[in-house]
N, C-alpha and C positions, 0 to 999 in steps of 0.2 A: 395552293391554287385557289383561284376566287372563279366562283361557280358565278355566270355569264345568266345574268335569270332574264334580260328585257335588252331586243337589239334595237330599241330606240334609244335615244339622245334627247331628253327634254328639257328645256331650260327658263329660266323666268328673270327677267330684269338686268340681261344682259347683253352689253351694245357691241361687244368685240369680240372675237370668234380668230383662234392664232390656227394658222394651218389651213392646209385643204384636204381633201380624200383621197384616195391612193395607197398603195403600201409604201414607195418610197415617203411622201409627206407623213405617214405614221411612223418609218425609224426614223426620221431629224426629229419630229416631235417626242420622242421617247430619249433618242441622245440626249437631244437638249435637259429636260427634267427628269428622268431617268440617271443619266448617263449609259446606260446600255439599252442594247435592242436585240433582235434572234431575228437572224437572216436564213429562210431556205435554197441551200444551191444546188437540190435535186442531185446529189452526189448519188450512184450507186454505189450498192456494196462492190461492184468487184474493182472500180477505181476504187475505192479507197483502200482495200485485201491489198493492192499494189502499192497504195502509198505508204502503207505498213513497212512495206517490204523494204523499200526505198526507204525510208526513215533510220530504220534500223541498219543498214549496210552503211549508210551515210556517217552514223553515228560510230559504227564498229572503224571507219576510216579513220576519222578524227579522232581515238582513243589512241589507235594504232600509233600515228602521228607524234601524237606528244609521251609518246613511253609506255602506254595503257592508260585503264580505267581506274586504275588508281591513281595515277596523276592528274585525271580530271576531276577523283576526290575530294585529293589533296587543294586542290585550287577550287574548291565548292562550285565544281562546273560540270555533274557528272550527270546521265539521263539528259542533257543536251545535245540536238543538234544541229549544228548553227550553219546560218547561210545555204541554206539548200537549194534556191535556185542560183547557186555556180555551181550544183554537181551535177542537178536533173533538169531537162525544158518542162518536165510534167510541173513543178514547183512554180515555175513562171507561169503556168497556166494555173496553177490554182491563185497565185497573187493578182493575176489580171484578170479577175472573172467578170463578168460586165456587172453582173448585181453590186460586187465592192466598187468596182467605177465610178457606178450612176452615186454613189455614198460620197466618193470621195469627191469626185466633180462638185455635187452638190455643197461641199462641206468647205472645200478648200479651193475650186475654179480648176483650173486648166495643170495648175504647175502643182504636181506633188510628189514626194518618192518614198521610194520602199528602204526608210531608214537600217528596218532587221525583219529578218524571214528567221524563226527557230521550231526547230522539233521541240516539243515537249513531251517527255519519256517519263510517265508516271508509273512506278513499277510497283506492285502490293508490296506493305511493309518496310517501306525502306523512306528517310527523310529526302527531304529534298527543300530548297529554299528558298521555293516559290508557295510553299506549305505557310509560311512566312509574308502576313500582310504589305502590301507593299502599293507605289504608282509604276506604269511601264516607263514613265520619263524619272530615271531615280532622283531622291534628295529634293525634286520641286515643292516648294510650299507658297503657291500662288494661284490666283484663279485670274481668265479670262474671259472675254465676251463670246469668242471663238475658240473653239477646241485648237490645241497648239497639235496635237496628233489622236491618231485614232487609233485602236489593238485594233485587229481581226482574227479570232481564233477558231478556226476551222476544227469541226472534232470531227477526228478518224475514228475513232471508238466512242462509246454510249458516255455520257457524262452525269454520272447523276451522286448520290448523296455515298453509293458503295463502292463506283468507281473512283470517286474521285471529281465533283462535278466543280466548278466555280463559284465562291463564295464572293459576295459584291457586298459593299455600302452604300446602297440606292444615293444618288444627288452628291456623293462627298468627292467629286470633280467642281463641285462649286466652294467648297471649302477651303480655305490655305491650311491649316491643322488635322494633324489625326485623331481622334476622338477618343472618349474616355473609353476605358476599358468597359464599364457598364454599358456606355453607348453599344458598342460592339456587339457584345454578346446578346442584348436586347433587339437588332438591328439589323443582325448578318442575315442572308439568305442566299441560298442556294440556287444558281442556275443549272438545272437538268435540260439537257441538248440532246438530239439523235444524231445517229451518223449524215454527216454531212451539214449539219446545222452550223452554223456560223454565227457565235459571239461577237459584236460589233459593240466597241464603248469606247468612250473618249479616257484616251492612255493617263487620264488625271486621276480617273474614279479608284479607290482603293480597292484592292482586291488579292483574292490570294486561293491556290489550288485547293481543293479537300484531300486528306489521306484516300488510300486508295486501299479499301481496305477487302476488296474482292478477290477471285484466283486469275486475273486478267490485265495485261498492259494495258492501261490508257493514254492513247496516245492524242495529240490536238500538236496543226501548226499554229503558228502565234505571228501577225504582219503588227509590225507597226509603220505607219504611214504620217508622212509628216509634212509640213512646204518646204521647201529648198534651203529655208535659211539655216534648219537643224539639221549638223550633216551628217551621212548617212555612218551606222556601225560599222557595217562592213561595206569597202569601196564594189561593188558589185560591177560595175562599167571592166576597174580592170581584173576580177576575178571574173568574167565570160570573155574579155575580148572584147574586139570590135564586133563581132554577131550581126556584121550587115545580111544577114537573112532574117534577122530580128527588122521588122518594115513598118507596123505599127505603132505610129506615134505616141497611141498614150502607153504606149507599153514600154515603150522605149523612154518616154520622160517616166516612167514609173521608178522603172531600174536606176534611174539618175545620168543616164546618157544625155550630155548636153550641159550639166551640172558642176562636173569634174572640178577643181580646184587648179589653176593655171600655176603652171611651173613654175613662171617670172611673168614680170610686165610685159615683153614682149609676145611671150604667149600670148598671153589675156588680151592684147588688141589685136594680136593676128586673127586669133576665134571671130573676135567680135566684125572686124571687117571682113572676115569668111562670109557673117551671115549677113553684109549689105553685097555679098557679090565680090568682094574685093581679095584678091590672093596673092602675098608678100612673100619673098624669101627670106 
């Protein structure tokens, strides 16, 4: 941590000044050269005792499912669990929270969707491989002027160097290559979070879990948010439904409602004359 000694800004011989004041214009400024930022969303503890709760029966479904917990082993998919808002609405409230909105509005304009919602179930002593350097967009080795998506990782438990906290490579979203192992080790740093704090970083920056090496689950959901043209992991539109009690718009373009992929052509222009008013058998 870097001890804060003078809360002035003084400067000399400089004509250009990037940004304004605010906390939102301090996370775009930190996405951008950073690539990460730490969002508060006043989470209590006893929402989050529930989302615990919820995490963990979600994930005991999804074992069930495919034969057990060993079969999620065996398929290196195990302490996952995926697509949580089709099983709970509390999950669609944590992915539409306004703080992430005003991020993504800002980052992306009007049209963006919730590619993947996952549990992540960091359990002491056990691998997992997300332990495992990695980008949230896999196999990309390209940079952009504009973030192509963004993580948001929500932690439901303490995230620090015993639980298990977030290890980043400051800027290496700007990078096409992964770095030397020397880079690395000289390099790495740890993000430590409280409950309810919220990891926000551009899904490019390398990164990768800490061991967990406490007597405690740590648990964190993980959103990745994308534009339309990256389509979504899980189809979310038809795993809820139609959910017309679902009313708000950015929530509903979140989910990708509106987005759907057309069955055939005549699909695809019946939609499109729907939304000039026009309605074809």
């Amino acid at each position: 941590m870097i001890k804060q000694l003078d809360q002035n800004v003084f400067t000399h011989a400089i004509l250009e000044v990037n940004g304004s004041s605010g906390n939102l214009a301090l996370q775009l400024a930190e996405l951008k050269t950073k690539g990460f930022t730490i969002v508060k969303s006043g989470m209590c503890h006893k929402l989050a005792d529930g989302l615990r709760e919820k995490i963990d029966a979600i994930y005991k479904l999804q074992a069930d499912e495919v034969g057990g917990e060993e079969n999620l082993k065996a398929m290196n998919d195990a302490n996952i669990a995926r697509a949580l808002a089709a099983y709970d609405d509390a999950f669609i409230d944590i992915a539409a929270l306004p703080i992430l909105s005003d991020i993504y509005m800002a980052v992306f304009g009007s049209n963006y969707t919730l590619m993947s919602q996952n549990g992540i179930i960091n359990v002491p002593s056990t691998n997992h491989y997300q332990f495992t350097w990695h980008r949230d967009l896999n196999y990309q080795h390209y940079t952009s002027s504009r973030p192509l998506a963004l993580s948001a990782l929500v932690c439901i438990d303490p995230f620090n160097e015993i639980t298990g906290g977030t290890y980043v490579l400051q800027g290496s979203h700007r990078d096409e290559a992964f770095p030397s192992k020397n880079y690395v080790l000289a390099n790495q740093q740890v993000i430590t979070a409280e409950i309810g704090d919220i990891i926000v970083f551009d899904s490019m920056l390398f990164h990768r879990t800490g061991a967990n090496t406490s007597n405690m689950v740590r648990r964190g959901i993980n959103h990745i948010v994308t534009q339309p043209f990256i389509k979504q992991q899980y189809n979310f539109p038809y795993m809820l439904g139609p959910r017309e009690d679902i009313t708000d718009p950015k929530v509903r373009t979140l989910l990708g409602y509106g987005f759907e992929p057309a069955l055939d052509v005549k699909s695809w222009r019946k939609m499109k004359l729907e939304k000039v008013g026009i309605n074809v058998d």
